[in-house]
C-alpha positions in Angstrom: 0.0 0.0 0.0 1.3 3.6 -0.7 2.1 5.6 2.3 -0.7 7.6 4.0 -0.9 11.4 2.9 -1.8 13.2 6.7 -3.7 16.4 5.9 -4.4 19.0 9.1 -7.8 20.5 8.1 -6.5 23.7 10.1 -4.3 24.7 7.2 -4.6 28.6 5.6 -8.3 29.1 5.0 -9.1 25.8 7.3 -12.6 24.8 5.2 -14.2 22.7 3.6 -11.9 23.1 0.0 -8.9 21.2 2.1 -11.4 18.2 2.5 -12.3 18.1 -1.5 -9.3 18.5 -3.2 -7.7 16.1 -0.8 -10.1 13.3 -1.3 -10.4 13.9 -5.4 -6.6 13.4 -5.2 -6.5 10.3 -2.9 -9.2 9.1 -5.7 -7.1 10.1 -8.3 -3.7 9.0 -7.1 -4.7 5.4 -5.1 -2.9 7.0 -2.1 -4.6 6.5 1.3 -5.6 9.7 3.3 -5.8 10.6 6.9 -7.1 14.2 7.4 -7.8 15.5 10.7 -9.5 19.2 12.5 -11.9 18.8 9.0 -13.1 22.2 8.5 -10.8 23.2 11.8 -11.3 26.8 11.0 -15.0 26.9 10.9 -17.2 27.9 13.8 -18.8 24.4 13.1 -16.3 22.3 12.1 -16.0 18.7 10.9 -17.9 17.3 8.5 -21.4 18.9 7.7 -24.0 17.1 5.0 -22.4 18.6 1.9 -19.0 17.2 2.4 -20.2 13.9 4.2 -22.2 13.1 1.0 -18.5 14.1 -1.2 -16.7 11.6 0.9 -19.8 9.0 0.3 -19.7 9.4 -3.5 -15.9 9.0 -3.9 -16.6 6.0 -1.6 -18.8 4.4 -3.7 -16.7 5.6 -7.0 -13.4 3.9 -5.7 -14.5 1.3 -3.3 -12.8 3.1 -0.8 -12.6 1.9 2.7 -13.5 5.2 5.0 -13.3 5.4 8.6 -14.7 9.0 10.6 -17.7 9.3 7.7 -19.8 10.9 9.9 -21.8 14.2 10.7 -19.7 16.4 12.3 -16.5 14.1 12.3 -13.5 16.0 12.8 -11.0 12.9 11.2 -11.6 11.0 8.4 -9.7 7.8 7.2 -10.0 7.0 3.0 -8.5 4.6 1.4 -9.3 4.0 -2.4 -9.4 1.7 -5.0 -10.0 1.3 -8.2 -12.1 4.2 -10.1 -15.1 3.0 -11.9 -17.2 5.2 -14.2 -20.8 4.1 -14.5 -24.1 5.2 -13.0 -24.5 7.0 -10.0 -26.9 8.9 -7.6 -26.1 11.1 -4.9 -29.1 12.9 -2.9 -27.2 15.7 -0.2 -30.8 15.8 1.6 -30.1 19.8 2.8 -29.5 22.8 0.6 -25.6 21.5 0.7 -24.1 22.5 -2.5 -24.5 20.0 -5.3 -21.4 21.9 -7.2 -19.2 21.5 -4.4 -20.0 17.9 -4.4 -19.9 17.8 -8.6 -16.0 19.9 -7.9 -15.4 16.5 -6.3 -16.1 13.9 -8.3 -15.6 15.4 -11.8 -11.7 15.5 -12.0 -11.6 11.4 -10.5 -14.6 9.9 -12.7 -12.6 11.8 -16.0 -10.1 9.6 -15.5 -12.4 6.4 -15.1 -12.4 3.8 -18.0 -16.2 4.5 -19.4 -18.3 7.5 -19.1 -20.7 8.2 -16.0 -23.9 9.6 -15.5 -24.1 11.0 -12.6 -27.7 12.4 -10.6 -27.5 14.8 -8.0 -29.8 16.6 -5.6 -29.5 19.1 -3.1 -28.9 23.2 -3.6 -28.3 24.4 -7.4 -28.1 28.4 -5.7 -26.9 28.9 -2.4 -24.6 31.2 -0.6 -20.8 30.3 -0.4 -20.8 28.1 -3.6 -21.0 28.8 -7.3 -24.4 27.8 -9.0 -25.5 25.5 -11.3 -25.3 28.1 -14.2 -22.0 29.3 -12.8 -20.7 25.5 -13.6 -22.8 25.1 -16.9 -21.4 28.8 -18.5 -18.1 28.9 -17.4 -16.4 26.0 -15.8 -17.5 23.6 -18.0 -16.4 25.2 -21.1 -13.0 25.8 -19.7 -12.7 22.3 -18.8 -13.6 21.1 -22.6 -10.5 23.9 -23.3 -8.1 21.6 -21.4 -9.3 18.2 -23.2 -12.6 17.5 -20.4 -16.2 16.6 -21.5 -19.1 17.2 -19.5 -22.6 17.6 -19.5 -24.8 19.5 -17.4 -28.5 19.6 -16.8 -30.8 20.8 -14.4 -34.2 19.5 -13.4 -35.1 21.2 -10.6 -33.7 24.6 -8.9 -32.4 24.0 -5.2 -32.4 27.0 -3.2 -31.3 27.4 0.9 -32.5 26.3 3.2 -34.6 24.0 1.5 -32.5 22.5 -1.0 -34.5 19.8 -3.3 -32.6 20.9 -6.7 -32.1 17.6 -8.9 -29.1 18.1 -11.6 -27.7 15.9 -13.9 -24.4 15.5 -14.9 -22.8 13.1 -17.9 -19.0 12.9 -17.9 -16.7 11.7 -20.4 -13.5 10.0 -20.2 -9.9 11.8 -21.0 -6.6 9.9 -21.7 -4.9 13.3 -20.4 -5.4 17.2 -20.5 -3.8 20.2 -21.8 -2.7 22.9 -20.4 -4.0 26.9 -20.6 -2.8 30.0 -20.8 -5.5 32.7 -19.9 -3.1 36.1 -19.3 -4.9 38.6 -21.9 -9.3 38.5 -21.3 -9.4 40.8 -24.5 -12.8 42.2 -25.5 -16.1 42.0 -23.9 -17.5 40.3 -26.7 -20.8 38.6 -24.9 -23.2 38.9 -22.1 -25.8 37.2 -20.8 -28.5 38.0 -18.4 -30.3 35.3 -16.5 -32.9 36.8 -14.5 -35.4 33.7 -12.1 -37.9 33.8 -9.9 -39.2 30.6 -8.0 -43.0 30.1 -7.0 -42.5 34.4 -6.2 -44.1 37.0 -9.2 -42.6 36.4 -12.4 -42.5 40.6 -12.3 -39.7 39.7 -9.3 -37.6 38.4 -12.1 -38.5 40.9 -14.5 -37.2 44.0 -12.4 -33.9 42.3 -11.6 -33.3 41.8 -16.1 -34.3 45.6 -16.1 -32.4 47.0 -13.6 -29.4 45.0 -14.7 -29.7 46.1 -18.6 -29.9 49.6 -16.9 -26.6 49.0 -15.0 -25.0 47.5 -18.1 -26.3 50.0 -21.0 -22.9 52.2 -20.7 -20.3 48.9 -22.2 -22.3 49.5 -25.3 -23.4 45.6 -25.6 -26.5 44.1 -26.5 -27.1 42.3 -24.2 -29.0 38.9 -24.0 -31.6 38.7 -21.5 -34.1 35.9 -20.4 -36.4 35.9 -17.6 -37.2 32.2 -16.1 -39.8 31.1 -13.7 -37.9 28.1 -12.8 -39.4 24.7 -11.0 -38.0 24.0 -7.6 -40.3 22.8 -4.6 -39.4 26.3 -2.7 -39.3 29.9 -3.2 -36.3 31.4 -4.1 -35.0 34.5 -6.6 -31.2 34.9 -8.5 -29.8 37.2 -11.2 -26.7 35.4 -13.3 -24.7 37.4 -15.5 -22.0 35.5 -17.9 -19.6 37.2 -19.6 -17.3 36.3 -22.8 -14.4 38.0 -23.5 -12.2 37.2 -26.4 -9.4 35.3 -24.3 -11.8 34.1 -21.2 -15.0 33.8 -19.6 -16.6 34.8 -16.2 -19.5 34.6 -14.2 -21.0 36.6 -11.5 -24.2 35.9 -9.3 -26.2 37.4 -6.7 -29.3 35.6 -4.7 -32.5 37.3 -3.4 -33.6 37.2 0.2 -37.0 37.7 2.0 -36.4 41.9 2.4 -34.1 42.2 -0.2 -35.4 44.7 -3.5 -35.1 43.2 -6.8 -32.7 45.4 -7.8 -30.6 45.3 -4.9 -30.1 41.6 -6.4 -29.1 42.8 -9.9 -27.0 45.9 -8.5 -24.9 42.7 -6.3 -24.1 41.4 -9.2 -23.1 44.1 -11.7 -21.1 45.4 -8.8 -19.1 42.3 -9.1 -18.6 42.5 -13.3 -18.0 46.1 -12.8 -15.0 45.1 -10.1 -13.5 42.3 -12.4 -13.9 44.6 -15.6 -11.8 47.1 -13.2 -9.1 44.9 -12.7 -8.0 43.7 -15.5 -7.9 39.8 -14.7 -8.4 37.5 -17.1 -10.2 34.8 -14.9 -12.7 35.4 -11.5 -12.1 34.1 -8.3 -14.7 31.0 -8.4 -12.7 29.9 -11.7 -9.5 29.9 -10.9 -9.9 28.2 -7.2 -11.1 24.9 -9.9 -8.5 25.3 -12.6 -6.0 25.2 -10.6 -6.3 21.1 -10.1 -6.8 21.0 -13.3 -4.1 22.7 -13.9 -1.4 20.8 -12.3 -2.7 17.7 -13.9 -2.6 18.6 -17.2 0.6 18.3 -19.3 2.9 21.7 -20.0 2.8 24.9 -18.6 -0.8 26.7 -17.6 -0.7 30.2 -16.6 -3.9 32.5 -15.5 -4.8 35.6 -14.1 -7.0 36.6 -11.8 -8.8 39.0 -9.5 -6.6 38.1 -6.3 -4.7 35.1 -4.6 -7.2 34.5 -1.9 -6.2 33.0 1.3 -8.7 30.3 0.0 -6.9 29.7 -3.4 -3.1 29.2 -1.6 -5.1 26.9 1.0 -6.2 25.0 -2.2 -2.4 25.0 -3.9 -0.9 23.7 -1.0 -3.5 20.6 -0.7 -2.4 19.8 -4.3 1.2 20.0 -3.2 1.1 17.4 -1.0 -0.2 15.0 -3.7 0.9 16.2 -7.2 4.7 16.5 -8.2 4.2 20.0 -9.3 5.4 23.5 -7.5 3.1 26.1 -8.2 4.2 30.1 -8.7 2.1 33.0 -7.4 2.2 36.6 -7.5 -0.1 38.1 -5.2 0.4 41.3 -6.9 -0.7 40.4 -10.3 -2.6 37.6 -9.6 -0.5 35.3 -11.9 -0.6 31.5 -11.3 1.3 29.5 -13.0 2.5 25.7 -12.8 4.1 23.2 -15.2 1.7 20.0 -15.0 3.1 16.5 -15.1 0.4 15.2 -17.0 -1.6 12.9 -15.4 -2.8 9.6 -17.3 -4.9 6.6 -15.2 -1.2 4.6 -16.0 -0.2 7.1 -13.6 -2.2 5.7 -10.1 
């Protein structure tokens, strides 16, 4: 058996990212992982639904053997097998981000022998977690830019605290990826505006797309704008805006709350476009804390920009560190990642 990679959960940021990339890695690589203080950091630590249902699916996707998979476990014991691609369903039974659980189990069932399908449920838009049309407009086109194909579609919305979104998700294999280089965004050549409501007044959604055209008018697009009354068993309200540059994409969200005005929502979120058109970065935050795996997997030299090296984006560096034989470079000043990848095949595990 290969030697046990120890992770303390207290590192840097000290959430819940240490626990994911560590266990798609332990997936990835067949190396057994001990990780203790999960989530150390966190006024509830250990493991809460959301990452207990993450641990469950890699178990199930690598016959792992797992000891500590529990609620609010602060150690956790994995030790994985083989991958196997196929069919799988995975129900997070809270609002517990089904992206957080899909940033999981992507990167380890891309590198399975067949294809999977996988069917989740749980929150699609919640706070602390990019959506389901974050994933499906910008990470997923990235990931087909660095040789990864997947499919996304959703069923039902999922918003907090109710949760009850059902997505599914259809991955493809890879025999290896390529790296990126995203260091000039160029023009603003697209935007779209996704304006939804949930069992609220249609007219809800239809203030947010107005006040965000409003807020928009001066970059001299034309933009396109849909209103959606979506189907979820819950009430809940978003405004999504996805922008294509020439040289990069991004995507910025805001989420509605009982007292909140409709175009407090869009104004959130054209406040954030308006700050990354500001700085000059190439890829948002969100983005770039899930390329960077990527990244260091793939073979040859990725470089990217973005809005700032977050304390949660070195936290995440370091986890793949201690698994990957790669040595990232950072500039907090620039916001410049870079990293030659070693190229990982399945021959690799």
């Amino acid at each position: 058996m290969k030697e046990t990679i120890t992770i303390d959960g207290r590192y840097g940021e000290g959430g819940g990212q240490i626990l994911r990339t560590a266990l798609t890695l332990s997936a990835l690589f067949s190396v057994p992982l001990r990780i203790h203080h999960i989530r150390g950091n966190r006024k509830r630590s250990g493991l809460r639904q959301q990452h207990l249902t993450a641990v469950q699916a890699l178990q199930r996707i690598t016959a792992a053997e797992v000891q500590g998979a529990a609620m609010s476990s602060p150690e956790l014991v994995f030790q994985p097998k083989a991958i196997r691609g196929g069919h799988y369903s995975f129900h997070i039974g809270t609002a517990g981000s089904t992206a957080l659980v899909l940033q999981t189990i992507i990167p380890v069932l891309l590198f399975a022998e067949t294809p999977s399908q996988v069917h989740l449920t749980g929150g699609t838009h919640v706070p602390w977690s990019p959506s389901f049309h974050y994933l499906q407009a910008v990470f997923v086109p990235e990931l087909k830019a660095m040789g990864g194909s997947v499919c996304l579609e959703i069923e039902k919305w999922g918003w907090y605290p109710k949760g009850g979104g059902s997505i599914r998700c259809a991955i493809d294999t890879t025999q290896g990826l390529c790296s990126i280089q995203r260091t000039d965004r160029g023009r603003l050549d697209r935007l779209h505006i996704l304006s939804a409501v949930s069992n609220l007044p249609l007219s809800i959604a239809e203030r947010q797309r107005d006040r965000a055209l409003e807020r928009v008018r001066h970059l001299g697009l034309q933009p396109f704008a849909e209103v959606e009354q979506a189907s979820s068993p819950s009430q809940g309200t978003a405004l999504f805006l996805a922008a294509e540059f020439e040289g990069s994409k991004a995507g910025f969200a805001s989420l509605g709350r009982k007292g909140k005005r409709a175009e407090a929502v869009a104004d959130d979120a054209c406040d954030e476009l308006f700050r990354f058109l500001g700085s000059g970065s190439v890829v948002d935050q969100h983005l770039a804390d899930q390329l960077v795996l990527y990244m260091a997997l793939a073979k040859g030299r990725s470089t990217i920009i973005t809005e700032g090296v977050t304390e949660h984006l070195k936290t995440n560096v370091w986890v793949i560190e201690q698994f990957a034989p790669v040595a990232f470079g950072t500039n907090t000043d620039t916001g410049e990642i870079e990293v030659t990848g070693f190229g990982f095949q399945r021959s690799n595990a």
